[in-house]
C-alpha positions as CSV (number, residue, x, y, z in Angstrom):
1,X,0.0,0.0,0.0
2,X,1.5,3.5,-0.6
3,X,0.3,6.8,0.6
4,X,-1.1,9.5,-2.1
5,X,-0.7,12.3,0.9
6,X,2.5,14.8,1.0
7,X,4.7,14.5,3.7
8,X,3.8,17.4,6.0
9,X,-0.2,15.9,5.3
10,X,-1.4,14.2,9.0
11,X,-4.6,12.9,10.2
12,X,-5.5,13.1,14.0
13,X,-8.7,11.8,15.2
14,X,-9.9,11.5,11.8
15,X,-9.0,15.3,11.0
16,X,-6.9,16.3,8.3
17,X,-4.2,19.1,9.0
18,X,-1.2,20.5,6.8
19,X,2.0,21.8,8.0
20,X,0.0,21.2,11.3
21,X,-2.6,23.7,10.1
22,X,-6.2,21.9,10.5
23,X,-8.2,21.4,6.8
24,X,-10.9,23.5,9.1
25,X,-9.0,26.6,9.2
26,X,-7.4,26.2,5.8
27,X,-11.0,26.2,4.4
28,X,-12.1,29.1,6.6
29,X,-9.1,31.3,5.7
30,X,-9.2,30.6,2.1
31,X,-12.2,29.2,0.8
32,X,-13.0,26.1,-1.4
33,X,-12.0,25.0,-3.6
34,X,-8.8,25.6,-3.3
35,X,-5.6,23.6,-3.9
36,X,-3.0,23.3,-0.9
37,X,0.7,22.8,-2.2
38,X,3.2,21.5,0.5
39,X,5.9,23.8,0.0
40,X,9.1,21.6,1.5
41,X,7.2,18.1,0.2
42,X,7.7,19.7,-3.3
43,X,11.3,20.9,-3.1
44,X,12.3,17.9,-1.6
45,X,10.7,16.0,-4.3
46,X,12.8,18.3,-6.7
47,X,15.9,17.8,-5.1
48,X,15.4,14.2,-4.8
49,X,15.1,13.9,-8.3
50,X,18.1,15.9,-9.1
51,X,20.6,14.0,-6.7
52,X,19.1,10.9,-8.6
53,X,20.2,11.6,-11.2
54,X,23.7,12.7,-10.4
55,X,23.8,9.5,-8.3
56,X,23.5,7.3,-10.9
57,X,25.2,8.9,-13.9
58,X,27.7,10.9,-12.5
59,X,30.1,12.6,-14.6
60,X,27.3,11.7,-17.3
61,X,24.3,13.4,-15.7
62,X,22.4,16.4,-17.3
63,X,19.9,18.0,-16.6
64,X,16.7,17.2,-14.3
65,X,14.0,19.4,-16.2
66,X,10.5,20.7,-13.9
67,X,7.9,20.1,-16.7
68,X,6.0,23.0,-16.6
69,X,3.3,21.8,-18.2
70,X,1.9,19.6,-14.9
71,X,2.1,23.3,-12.5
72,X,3.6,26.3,-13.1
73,X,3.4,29.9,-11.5
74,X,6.0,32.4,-10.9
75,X,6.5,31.2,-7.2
76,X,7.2,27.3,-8.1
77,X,9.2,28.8,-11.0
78,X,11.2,30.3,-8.4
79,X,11.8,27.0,-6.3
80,X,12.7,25.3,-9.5
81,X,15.0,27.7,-9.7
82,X,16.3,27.3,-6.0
83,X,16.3,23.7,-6.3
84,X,19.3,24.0,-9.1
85,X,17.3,21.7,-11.7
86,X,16.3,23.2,-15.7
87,X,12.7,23.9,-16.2
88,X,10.9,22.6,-19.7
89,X,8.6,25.0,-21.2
90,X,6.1,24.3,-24.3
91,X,4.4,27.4,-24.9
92,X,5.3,31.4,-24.7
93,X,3.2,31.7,-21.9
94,X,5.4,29.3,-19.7
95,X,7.9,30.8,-21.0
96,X,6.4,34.1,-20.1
97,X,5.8,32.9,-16.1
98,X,9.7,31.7,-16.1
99,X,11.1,35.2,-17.2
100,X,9.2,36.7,-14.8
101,X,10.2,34.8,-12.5
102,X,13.9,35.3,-13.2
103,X,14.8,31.8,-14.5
104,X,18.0,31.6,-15.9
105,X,17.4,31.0,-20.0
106,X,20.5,29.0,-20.2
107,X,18.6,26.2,-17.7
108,X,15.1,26.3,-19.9
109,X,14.3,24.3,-23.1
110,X,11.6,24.6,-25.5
111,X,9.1,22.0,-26.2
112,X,5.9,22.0,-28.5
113,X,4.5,20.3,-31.7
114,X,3.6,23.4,-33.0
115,X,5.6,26.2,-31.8
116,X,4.7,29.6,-33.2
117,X,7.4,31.9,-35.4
118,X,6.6,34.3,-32.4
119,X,7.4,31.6,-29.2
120,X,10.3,30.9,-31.3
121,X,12.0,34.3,-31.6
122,X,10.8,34.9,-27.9
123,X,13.1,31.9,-27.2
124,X,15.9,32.5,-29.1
125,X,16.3,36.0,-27.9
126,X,15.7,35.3,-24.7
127,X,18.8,33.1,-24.3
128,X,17.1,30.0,-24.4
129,X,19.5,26.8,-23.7
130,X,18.3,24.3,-26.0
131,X,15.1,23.8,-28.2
132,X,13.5,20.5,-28.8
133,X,12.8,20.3,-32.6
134,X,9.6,18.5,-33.1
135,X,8.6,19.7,-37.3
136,X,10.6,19.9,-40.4
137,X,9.0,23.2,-40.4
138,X,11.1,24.4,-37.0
139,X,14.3,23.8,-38.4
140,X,13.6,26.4,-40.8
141,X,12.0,29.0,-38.2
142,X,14.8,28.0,-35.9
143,X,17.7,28.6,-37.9
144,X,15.9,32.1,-39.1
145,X,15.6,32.9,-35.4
146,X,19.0,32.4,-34.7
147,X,20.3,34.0,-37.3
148,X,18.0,37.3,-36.8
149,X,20.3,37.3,-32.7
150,X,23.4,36.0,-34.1
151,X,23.7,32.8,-32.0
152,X,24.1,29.4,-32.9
153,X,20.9,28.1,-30.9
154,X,21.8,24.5,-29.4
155,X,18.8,21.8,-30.6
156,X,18.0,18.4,-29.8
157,X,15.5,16.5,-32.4
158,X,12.4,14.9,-30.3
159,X,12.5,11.3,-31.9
160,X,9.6,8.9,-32.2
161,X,11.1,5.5,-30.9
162,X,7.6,3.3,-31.4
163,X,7.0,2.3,-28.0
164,X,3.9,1.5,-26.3
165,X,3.7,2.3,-23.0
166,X,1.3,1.3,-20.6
167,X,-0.4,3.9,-20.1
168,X,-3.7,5.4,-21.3
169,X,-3.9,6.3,-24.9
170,X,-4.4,9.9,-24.4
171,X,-0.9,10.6,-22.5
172,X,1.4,7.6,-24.3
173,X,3.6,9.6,-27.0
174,X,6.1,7.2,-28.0
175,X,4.2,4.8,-30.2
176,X,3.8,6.1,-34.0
177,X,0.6,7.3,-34.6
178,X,1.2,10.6,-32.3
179,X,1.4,14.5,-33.4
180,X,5.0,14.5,-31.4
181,X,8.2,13.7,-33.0
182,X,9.5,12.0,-35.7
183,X,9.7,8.4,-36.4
184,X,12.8,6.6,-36.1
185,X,11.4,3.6,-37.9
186,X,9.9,5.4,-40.9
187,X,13.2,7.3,-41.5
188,X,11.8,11.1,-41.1
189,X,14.2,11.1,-37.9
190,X,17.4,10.8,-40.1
191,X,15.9,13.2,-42.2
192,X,16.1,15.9,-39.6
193,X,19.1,15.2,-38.9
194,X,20.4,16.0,-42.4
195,X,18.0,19.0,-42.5
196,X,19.7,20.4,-39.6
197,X,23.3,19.5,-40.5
198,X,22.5,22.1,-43.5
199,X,22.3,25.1,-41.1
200,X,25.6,26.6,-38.8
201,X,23.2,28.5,-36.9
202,X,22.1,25.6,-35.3
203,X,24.1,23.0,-33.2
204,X,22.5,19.7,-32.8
205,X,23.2,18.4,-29.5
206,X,21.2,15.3,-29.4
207,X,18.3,13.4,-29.6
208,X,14.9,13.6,-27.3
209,X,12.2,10.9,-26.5
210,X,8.8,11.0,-24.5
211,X,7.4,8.0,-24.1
212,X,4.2,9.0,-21.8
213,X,2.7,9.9,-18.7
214,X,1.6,8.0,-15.1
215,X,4.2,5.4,-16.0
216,X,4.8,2.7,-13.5
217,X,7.6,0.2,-14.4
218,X,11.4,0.9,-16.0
219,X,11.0,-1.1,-18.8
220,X,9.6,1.0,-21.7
221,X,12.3,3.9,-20.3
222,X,15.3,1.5,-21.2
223,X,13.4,0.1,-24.7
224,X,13.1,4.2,-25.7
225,X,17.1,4.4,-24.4
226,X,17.9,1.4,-26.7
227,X,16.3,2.8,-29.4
228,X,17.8,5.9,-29.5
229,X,21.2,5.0,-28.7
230,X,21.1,2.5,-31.9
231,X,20.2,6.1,-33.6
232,X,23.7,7.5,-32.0
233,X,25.4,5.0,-33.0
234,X,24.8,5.4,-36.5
235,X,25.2,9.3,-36.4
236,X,28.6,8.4,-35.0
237,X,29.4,6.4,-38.1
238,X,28.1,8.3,-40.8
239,X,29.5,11.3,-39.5
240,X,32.3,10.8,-37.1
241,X,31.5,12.3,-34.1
242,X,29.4,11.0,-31.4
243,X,26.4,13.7,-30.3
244,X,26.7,14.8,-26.4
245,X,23.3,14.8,-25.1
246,X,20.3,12.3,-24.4
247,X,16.8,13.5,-22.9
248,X,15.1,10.6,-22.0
249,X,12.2,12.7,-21.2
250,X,9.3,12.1,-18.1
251,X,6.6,10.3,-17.5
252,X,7.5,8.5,-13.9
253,X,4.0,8.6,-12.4
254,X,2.8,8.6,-9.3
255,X,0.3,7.2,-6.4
256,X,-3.4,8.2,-6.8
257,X,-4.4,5.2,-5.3
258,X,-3.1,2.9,-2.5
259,X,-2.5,0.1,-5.0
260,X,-0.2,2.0,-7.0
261,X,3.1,1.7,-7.1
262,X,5.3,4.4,-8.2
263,X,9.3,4.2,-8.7
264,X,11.2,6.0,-6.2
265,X,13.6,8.6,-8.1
266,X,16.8,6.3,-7.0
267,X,14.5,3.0,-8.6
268,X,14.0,4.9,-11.6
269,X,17.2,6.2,-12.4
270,X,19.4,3.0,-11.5
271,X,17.4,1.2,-13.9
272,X,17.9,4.0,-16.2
273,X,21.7,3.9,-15.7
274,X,22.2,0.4,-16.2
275,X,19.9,0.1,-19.8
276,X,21.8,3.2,-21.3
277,X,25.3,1.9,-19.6
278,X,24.7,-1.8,-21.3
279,X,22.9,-0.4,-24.9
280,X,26.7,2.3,-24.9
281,X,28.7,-0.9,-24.2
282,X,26.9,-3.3,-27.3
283,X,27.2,0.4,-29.2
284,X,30.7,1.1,-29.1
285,X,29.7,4.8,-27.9
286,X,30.7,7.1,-24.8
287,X,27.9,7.3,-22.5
288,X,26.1,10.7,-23.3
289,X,25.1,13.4,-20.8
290,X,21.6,12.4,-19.7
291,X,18.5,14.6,-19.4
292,X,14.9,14.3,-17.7
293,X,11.9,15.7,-17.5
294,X,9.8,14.7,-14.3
295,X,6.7,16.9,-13.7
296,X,4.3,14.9,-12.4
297,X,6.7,13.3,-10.2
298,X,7.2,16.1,-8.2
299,X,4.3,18.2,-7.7
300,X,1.8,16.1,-8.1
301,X,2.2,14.5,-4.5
302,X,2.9,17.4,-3.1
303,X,-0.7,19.3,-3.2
304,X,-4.8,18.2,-2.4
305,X,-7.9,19.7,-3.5
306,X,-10.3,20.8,-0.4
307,X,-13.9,21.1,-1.0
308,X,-17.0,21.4,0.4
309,X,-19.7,19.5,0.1
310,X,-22.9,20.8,-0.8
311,X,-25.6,18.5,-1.7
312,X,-25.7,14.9,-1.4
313,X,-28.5,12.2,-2.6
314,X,-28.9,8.6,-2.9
315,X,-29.8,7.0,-5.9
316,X,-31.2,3.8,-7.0
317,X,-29.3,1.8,-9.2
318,X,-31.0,-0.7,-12.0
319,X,-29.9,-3.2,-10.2
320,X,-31.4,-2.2,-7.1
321,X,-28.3,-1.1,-5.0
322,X,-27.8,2.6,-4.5
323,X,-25.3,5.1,-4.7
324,X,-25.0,8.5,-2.8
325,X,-24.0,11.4,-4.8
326,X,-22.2,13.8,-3.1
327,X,-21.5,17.4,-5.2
328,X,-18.8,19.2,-4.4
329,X,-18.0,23.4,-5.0
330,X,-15.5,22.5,-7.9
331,X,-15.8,19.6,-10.5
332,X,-14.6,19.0,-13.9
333,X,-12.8,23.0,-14.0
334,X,-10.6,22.3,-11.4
335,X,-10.0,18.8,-11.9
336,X,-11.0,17.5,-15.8
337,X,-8.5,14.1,-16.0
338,X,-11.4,11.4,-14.6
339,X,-14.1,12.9,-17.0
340,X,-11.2,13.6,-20.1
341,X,-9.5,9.8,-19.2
342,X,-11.3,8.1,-16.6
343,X,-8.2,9.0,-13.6
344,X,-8.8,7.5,-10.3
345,X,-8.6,9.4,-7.0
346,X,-9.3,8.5,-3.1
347,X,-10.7,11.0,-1.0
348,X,-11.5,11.7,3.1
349,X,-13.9,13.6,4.6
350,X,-11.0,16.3,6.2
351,X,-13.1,18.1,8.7
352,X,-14.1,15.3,11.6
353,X,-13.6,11.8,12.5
354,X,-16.4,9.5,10.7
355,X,-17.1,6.3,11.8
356,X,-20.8,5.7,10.3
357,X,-20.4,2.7,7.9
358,X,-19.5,3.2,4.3
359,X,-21.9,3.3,1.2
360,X,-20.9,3.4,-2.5
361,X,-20.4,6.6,-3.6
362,X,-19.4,9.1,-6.2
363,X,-18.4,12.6,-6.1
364,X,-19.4,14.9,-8.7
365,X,-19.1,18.8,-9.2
366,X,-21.4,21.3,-9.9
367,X,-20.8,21.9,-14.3
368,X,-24.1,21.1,-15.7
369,X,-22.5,17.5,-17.2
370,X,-23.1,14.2,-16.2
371,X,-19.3,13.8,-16.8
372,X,-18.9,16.0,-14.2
373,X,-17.1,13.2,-11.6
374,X,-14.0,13.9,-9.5
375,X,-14.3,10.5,-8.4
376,X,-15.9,7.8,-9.9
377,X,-16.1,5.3,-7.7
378,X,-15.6,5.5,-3.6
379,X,-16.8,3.9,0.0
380,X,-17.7,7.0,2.0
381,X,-19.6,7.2,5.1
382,X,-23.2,7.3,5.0
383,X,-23.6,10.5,7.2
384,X,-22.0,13.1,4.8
385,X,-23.8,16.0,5.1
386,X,-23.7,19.7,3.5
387,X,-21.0,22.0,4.8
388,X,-18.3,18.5,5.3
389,X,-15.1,19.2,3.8
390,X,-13.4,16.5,1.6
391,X,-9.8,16.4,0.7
392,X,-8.6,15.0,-2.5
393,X,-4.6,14.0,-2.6
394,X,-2.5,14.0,-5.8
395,X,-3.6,16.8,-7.8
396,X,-0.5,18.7,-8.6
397,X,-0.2,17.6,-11.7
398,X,-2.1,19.0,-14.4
399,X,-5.3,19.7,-12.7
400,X,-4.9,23.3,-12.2
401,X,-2.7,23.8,-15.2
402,X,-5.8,22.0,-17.1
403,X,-8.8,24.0,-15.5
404,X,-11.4,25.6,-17.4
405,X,-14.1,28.9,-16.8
406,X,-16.3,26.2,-18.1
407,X,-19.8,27.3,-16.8
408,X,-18.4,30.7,-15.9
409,X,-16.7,29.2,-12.6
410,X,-14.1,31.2,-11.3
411,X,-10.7,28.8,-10.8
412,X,-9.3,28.3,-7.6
413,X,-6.5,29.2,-5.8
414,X,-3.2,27.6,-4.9
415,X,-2.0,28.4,-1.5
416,X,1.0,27.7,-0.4
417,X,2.0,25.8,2.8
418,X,5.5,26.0,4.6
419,X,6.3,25.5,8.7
420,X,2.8,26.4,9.9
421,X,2.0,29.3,7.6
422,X,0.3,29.5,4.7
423,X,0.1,31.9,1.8
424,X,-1.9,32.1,-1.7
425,X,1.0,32.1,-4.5
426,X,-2.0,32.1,-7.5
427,X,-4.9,34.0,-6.1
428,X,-8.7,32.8,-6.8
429,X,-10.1,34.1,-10.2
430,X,-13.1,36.3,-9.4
431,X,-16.5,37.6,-11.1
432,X,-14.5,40.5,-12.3
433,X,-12.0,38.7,-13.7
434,X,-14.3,36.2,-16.0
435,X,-16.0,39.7,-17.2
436,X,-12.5,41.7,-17.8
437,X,-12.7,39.6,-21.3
438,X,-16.0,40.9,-22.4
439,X,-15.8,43.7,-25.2
């Protein structure tokens, strides 16, 4: 069994607290919903992953890069930052949060399928440190870019290695009928190559895979590895120098439930270290500098969702059971991965100790959707009432990157929590805000 809860998360008498803060006065200070981030769980998460890496690869160890895409705001963009790890960017707008927050260029790369001419030249003459080439089309937009600032812009080529991971569809990238990348196995990936090696404004560093998301297990990691190494190899030969650089991407997931189980950073990047260390060896190559991207991995455990209950019913099944519904203030805008692929979550009623027995139950929002399901399936107690708080663990990760105005719903905040105090570091949206739009 493994615990979906951040560190500094404790339950006494069957209350929830933070940083020894009560879910009570969280939710009377700062509303619901609202997402709680545990500030120390999520550096030392960062760290963790960092050290990792070094551990394992030593003088061959890159760069651990924060996706940006799972949470971002000028505050984490900051710990990033403190934490001494890159941070991976796909649009200008993340791009946007990291200048402001004052991150270093040279620690940044650009991802996207579909990078504008304007998120390019915002990169490129910002200082970025590498771009991750995912279109014929970007080599030319690249290079122009470059030469506009009079750099040679370092590049890596996002490569499509044809692996399935097990995953669900929607976040597994590796396999070949995706929008990312391009194929090894259909030969569009040496293409790029040559296409680049026709520019000396741009220096090709190396090569980049993705293979998914929520990943449980090392072995489609190493497969990718394999794969891309054979593709170094035969640079090496056709051209006589070996490239630097691997970024074996993200992807390591994480607990949402007590039956998974996730890879510790140390699991993940031993295994890591000995496929790339064997696949060099039957290569003949020198063991590149290697790169990651965890996201998920670290913020995801480190922040919960507290809402409050404001309705609940029981309903008769067809086949005669029944179900409590219990609607929460938030829903599908704060939290859209069960209704978009069917994710799992636990939950605990956060404000009291319940010992009334359990009955099947779902929890839905309030969007006007029968989709609408935060979680789909869960044994609560039968005495849930209006005005209970619940707590849902493990939403760090792209739940309030991916939330919506969808029914005119303001989004919530995220408030920090660190040694007893607690502080809103992305305030709530208000009325006034969802009408600033309106012409």
């Amino acid at each position: 069994m493994t615990n979906p809860w951040s560190s500094e998360v404790k339950f006494s008498d069957g209350k929830l607290s933070l940083c020894r803060i009560s879910a009570t006065d969280l939710a009377r200070e700062f509303g619901t919903p609202t997402f709680f981030l545990d500030e120390e769980d999520f550096r030392s998460r960062a760290t963790a992953w960092g050290y990792s890496l070094k551990d394992s690869f030593g003088e061959n160890a890159g760069t651990v890069y924060y996706a940006a895409k799972s949470f971002i705001c000028v505050e984490v963009a900051r710990w990033i930052d403190q934490s001494g790890i890159g941070l991976d960017v796909c649009t200008g707008g993340e791009l946007a949060v990291a200048i402001a927050a004052g991150f270093p260029p040279a620690r940044m790369e650009l991802h996207g399928n579909n990078k504008s001419v304007a998120e390019i030249n915002q990169a490129v003459e910002n200082g970025i440190g590498k771009i991750i080439i995912d279109s014929l089309y970007e080599i030319e937009r690249i290079a122009a870019a470059a030469k506009a600032c009079g750099v040679r812009q370092k590049v890596m080529l996002r490569l499509t290695p044809g692996i399935e991971a097990h995953t669900h569809e929607f976040i597994s990238t590796a396999h070949e009928d995706v929008k990312f990348g391009f194929s090894i196995a259909s030969g569009v990936a040496w293409q790029a190559i040559i296409a680049v090696h026709h520019h000396e404004d741009l220096e090709l560093v190396g090569f980049h895979s993705h293979i998914g998301s929520q990943i449980l297990d090392t072995e489609p990691f190493g497969e990718a590895a394999d794969r891309l190494i054979a593709l170094l190899a035969r640079y090496r030969d056709e051209f006589g120098a070996e490239l630097p650089e691997l970024n074996l991407g993200g992807g390591y997931g994480i607990s949402y439930l007590e039956s998974d189980d996730p890879l510790s950073p140390n699991q993940a990047m031993f295994a890591l270290a000995a496929a790339v260390t064997d696949s060099c060896k039957r290569n003949d190559l020198h063991i590149p500098k290697i790169s990651i991207e965890p996201g998920r991995a670290i913020v995801g455990p480190s922040m919960f969702t507290l809402y409050e209950v404001g309705t609940v019913k029981e309903v008769v099944l067809d086949d005669g059971g029944t179900r409590n519904y219990i609607s929460v203030d938030g829903g599908m805008s704060d939290n859209i991965r069960t209704s978009l692929y069917g994710a799992e979550y636990v939950g605990v009623i956060a404000n009291r100790a319940a010992s009334a027995a359990l009955r099947q139950s779902r929890v839905v929002g309030k969007h006007c959707e029968s989709g609408d399901i935060v979680i789909r399936d869960i044994q609560l107690p039968v005495d849930v009432v209006p005005g209970d708080f619940l707590a849902v663990p493990a939403t760090g990760a792209y739940c309030r990157s991916m939330a919506s105005n969808y029914n005119h719903v303001p989004r919530p905040p995220v408030v920090a929590v660190s040694n007893g105090k607690a502080r809103v570091i992305l305030r709530r949206e208000t009325l006034s805000d969802l009408l600033s739009l309106d012409v």
